[in-house]
C-alpha positions, 0 to 999 in steps of 0.5 A: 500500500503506497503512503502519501506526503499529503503536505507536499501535495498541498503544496503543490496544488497550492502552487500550481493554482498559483500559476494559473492565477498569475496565467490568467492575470496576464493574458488579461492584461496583454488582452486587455492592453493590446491597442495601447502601446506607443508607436512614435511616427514621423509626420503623415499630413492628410493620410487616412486612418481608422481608428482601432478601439473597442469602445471607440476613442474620444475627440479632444480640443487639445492635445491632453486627456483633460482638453475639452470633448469634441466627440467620441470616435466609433471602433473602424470609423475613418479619420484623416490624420492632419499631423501625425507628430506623436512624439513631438505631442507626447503621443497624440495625433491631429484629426479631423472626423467629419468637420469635427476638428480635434486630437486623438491618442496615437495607440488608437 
């Protein structure tokens, strides 16, 4: 008849739940992360672009998250960039949506 350390192999389930957590936790995070990483571009006036966000994007009047709001951009909508220069402006890029004039983060 085999004997069990039964303390090791609460050790062992207690780690191996461990990493599933942290597995989970961080495929979360890249999910959840994937349309916000920094790209630096050089200046692209009149370029078209779409714009890449689940839950759309927000139009400023300036560029800075505290600017007022112009209008919120729908997920595969078309916008044409009117100077692509986010790393003069610290990740935002100028738009131009319909008539409506404004400035958008750059990961988007």
């Amino acid at each position: 008849m085999a004997t069990y350390n039964w303390d090791s192999i609460k050790k062992i389930h207690r780690i191996s739940i461990f990493l599933i957590i942290v597995n989970i936790a961080f495929g979360y995070f890249l999910y959840t992360n994937k349309n916000h990483s920094t790209t630096l571009y050089s200046q692209t006036t009149g370029r078209v672009g779409y714009i890449s966000a689940k839950r759309g994007v927000n139009l400023r009047a300036g560029p800075n998250a505290t600017s007022n709001l112009v209008t919120t951009i729908a997920n595969g909508e078309q916008v044409t960039i009117l100077n692509d220069t986010t790393s003069v402006s610290k990740g935002w890029v100028e738009i131009n949506y319909y008539g409506n004039h404004g400035w958008i983060w750059g990961a988007f």
